[in-house]
C-alpha positions as a printed NumPy array, in Angstrom:
array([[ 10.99 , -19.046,  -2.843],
       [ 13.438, -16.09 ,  -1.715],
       [ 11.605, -13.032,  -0.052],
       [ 12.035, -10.878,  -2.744],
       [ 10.95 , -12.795,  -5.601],
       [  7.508, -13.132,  -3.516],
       [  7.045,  -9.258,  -2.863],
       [  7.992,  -8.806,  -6.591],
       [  4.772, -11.563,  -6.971],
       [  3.078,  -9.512,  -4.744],
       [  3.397,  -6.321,  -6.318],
       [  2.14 ,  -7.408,  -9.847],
       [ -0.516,  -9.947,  -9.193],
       [ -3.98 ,  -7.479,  -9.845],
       [ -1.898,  -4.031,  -9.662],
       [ -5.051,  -2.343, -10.889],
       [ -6.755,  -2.912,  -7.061],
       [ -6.393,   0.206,  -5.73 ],
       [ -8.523,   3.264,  -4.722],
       [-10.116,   5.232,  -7.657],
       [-13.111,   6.884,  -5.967],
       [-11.998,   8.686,  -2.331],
       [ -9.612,  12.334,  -3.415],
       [-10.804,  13.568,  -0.406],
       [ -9.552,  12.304,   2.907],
       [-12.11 ,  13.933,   5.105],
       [-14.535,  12.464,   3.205],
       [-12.776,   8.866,   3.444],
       [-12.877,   9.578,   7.208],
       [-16.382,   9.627,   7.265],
       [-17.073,   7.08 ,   4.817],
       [-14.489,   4.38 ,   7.045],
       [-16.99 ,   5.072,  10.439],
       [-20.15 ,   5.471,   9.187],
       [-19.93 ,   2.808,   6.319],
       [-17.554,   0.141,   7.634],
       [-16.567,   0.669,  11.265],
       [-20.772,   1.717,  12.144],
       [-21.486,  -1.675,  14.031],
       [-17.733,  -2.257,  15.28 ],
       [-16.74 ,   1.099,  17.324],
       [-13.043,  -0.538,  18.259],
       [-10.155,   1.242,  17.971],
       [ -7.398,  -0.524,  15.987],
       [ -4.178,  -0.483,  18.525],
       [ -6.248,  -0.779,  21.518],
       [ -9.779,  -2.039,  21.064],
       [-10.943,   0.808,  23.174],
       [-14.478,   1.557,  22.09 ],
       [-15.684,   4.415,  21.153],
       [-19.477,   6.408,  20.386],
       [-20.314,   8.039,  17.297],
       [-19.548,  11.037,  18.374],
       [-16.075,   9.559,  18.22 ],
       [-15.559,   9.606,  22.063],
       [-13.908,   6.506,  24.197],
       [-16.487,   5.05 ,  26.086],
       [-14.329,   2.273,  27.46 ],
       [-10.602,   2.532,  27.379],
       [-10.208,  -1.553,  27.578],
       [ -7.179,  -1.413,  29.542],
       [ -5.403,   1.641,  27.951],
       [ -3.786,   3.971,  29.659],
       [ -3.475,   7.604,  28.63 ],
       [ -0.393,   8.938,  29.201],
       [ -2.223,  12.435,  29.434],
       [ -5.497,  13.094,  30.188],
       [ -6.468,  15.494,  27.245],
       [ -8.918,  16.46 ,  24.208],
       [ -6.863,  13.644,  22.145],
       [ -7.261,  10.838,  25.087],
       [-10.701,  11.08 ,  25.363],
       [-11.751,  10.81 ,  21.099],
       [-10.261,   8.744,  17.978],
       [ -8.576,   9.812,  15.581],
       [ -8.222,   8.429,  11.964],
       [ -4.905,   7.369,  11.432],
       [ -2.796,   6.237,   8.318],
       [ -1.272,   3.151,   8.936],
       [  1.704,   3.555,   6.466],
       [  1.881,   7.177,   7.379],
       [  1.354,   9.685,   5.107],
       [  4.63 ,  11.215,   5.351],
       [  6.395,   8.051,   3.98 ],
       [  4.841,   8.076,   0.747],
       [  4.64 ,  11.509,   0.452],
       [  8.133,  12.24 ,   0.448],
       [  8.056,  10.509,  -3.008],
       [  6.263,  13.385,  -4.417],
       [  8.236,  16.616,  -5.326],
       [  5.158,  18.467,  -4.124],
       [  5.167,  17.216,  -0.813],
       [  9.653,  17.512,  -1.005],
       [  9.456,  21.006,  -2.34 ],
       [  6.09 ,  23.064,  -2.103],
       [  8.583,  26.234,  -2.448],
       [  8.837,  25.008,  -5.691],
       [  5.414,  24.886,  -7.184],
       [  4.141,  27.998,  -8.272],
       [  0.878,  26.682,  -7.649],
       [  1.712,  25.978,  -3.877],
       [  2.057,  29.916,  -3.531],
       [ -0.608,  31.59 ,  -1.73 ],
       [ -1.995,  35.211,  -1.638],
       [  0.413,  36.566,   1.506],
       [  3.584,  35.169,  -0.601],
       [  3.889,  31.932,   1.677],
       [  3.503,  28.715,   0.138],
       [  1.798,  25.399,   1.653],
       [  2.792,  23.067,   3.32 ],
       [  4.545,  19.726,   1.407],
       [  1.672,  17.652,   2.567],
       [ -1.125,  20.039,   1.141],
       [  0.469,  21.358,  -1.787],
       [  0.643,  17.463,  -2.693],
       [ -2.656,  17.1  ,  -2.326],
       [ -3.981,  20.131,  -4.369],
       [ -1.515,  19.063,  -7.209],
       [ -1.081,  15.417,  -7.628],
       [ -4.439,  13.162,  -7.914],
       [ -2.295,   9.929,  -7.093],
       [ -1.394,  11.262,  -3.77 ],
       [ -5.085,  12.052,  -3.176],
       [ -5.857,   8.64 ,  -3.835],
       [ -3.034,   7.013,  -1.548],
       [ -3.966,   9.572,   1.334],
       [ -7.688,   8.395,   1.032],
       [ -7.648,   4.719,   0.183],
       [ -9.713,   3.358,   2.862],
       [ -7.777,   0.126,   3.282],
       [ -5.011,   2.01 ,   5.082],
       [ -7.146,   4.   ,   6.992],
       [ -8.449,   2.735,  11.036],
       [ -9.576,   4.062,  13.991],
       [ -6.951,   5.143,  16.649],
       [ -7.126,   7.019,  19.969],
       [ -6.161,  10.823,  18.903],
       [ -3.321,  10.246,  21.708],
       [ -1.783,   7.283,  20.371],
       [ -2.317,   8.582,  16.469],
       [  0.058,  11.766,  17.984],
       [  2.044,   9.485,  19.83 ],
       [  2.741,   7.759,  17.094],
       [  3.785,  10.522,  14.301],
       [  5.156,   9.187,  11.75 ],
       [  6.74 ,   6.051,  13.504],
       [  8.034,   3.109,  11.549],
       [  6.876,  -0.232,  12.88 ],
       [  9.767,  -2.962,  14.352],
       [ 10.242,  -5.212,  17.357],
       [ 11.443,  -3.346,  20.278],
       [ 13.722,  -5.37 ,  22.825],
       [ 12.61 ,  -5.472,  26.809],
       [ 11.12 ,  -2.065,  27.995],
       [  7.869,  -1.737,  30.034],
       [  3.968,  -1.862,  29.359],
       [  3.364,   1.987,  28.02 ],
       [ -0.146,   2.168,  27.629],
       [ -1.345,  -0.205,  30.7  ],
       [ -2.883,  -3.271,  29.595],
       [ -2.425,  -1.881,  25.587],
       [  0.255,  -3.831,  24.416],
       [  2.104,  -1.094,  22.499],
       [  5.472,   0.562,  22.627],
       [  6.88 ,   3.62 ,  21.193],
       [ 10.692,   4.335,  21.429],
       [ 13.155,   5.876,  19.27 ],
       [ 11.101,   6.955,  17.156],
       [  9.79 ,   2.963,  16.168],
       [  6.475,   1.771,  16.666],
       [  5.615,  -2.195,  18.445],
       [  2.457,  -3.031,  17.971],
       [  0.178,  -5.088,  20.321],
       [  0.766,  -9.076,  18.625],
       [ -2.827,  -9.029,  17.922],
       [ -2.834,  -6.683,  14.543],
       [  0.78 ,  -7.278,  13.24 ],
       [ -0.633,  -9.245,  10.746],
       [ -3.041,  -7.022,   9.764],
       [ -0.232,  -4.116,   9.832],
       [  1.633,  -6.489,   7.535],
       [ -1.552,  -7.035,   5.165],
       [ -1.831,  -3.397,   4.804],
       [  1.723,  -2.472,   4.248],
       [  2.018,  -5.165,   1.895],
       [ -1.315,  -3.725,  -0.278],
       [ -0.283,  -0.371,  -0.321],
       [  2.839,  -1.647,  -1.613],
       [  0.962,  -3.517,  -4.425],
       [ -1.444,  -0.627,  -5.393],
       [  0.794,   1.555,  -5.581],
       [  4.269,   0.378,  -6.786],
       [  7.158,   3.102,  -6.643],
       [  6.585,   4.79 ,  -3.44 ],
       [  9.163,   3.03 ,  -1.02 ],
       [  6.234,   1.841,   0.972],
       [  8.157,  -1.301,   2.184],
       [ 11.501,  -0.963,   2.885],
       [ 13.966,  -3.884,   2.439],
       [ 14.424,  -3.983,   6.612],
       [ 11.073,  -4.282,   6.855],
       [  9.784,  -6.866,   4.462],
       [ 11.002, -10.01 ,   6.227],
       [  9.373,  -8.498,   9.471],
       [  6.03 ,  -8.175,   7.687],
       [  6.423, -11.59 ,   5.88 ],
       [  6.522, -12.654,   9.776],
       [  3.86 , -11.396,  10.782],
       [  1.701, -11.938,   8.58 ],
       [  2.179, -15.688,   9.065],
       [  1.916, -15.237,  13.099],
       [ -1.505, -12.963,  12.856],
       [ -3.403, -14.949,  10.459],
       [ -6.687, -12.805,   9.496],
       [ -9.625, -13.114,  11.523],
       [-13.204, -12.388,  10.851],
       [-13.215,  -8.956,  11.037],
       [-10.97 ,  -8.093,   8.828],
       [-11.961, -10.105,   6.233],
       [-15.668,  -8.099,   6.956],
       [-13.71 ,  -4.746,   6.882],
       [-12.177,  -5.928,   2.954],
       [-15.208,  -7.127,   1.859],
       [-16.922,  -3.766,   3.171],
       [-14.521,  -1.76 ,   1.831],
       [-14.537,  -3.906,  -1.323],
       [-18.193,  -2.832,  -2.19 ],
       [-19.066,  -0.95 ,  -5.189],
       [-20.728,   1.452,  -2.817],
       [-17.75 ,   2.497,  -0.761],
       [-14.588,   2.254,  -2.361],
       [-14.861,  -0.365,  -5.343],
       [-12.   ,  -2.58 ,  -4.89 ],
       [-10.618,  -5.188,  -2.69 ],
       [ -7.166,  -5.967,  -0.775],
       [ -6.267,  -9.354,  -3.083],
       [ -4.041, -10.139,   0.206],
       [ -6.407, -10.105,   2.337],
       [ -8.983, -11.351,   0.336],
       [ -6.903, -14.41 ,  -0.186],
       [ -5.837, -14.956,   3.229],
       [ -9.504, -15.316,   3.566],
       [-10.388, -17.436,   1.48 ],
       [ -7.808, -19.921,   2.857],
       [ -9.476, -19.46 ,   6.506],
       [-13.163, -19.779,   4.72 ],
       [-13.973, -16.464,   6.377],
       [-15.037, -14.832,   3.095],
       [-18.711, -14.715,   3.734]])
């Protein structure tokens, strides 16, 4: 079976999973460490852990680059960044545009907010809790809006953190590629249209996600998530993956 012909499987096998209850990120924030991350304070990149008061108790190895506010406390961060989907929504390409964008001194908001006051999709993309994980506020800045890719040679960044950041591309530690790959490959599902996954990048994820099978935790974190009492509905990929391993307990 080609690659394509398995995203396209991908993308219509239970399209109706997605997030229908979080239109507030802040409030997703909140919900992701005190309802699913409150008895496994890791950061995703690093496994640095952290209180919760959100600051690193014990880097695990990473290095900060600087010592600052943003090296010393997590961050939440969008795995597919919010700037990649957002771009898909005139809001977010052209605030200027929307009357309702304009504010009282004649200046308008920014793409990113005048998305999310307009458009309840994008609400529900920037909150869904399945893209959502813990990240030290360096890295998350460090990061921007980064692509992920393999980067060739180049030394350890982050001391014993296996991550590098280069022209303007993202490695990740080996570790979570698959898990980068699971998430990618649901946001793609739940919400079709949005040049989530980019043709370069969908043999890379198809890679990974064989080489970082899931592991216990994150078939916890979907099945946390998952609950009617948090968000409501589950990451089939993930889910399934799962299954396979007999991890869904």
């Amino acid at each position: 079976m080609s690659v394509c012909i398995l995203f396209s499987l991908l993308e219509t096998v239970n399209a109706g999973s997605r997030n229908r209850k979080f239109q507030s990120f802040n409030k997703a924030k909140k919900a992701l460490l005190n309802q699913v991350y409150y008895d496994h304070p890791f950061t995703f990149y690093c496994g640095c852990k952290f209180s919760k008061r959100k600051n690193i108790t014990d880097y695990n190895g990473y290095t900060p680059k600087k010592i600052g506010k943003r090296s010393k406390r997590i961050e939440i961060e969008h795995v597919v960044p919010a700037h990649s989907f957002g771009q898909s929504f005139k809001e977010w390409r052209e605030p200027k545009k929307q009357a309702e964008c304009k504010k009282k001194d004649d200046t308008f908001l920014s793409g990113r907010d005048c998305a999310a006051k307009l458009v309840l999709k994008y609400r529900y993309m920037e909150a869904d809790l399945y893209n959502l994980v813990p990240a030290v506020g360096e890295l998350n800045n460090l990061r921007s809006n980064y692509s992920f890719s393999m980067i060739p040679g180049g030394a350890d960044q982050f001391g014993k953190c296996k991550v590098q950041i280069r022209n303007q591309k993202i490695e990740p530690p080996p570790n979570i590629r698959g898990n980068i790959a699971r998430i990618y490959m649901y946001m793609n599902q739940a919400y079709p249209g949005h040049r989530i996954i980019s043709g370069k990048n969908r043999k890379l994820f198809m890679a990974w996600d064989k080489q970082d099978p899931v592991d216990e935790w994150e078939c916890t974190r979907c099945k946390r998530i998952q609950s009617a009492k948090i968000q409501g509905n589950y990451n089939p990929i993930v889910k399934k993956r799962c299954l396979q391993r007999n991890l869904w307990k």
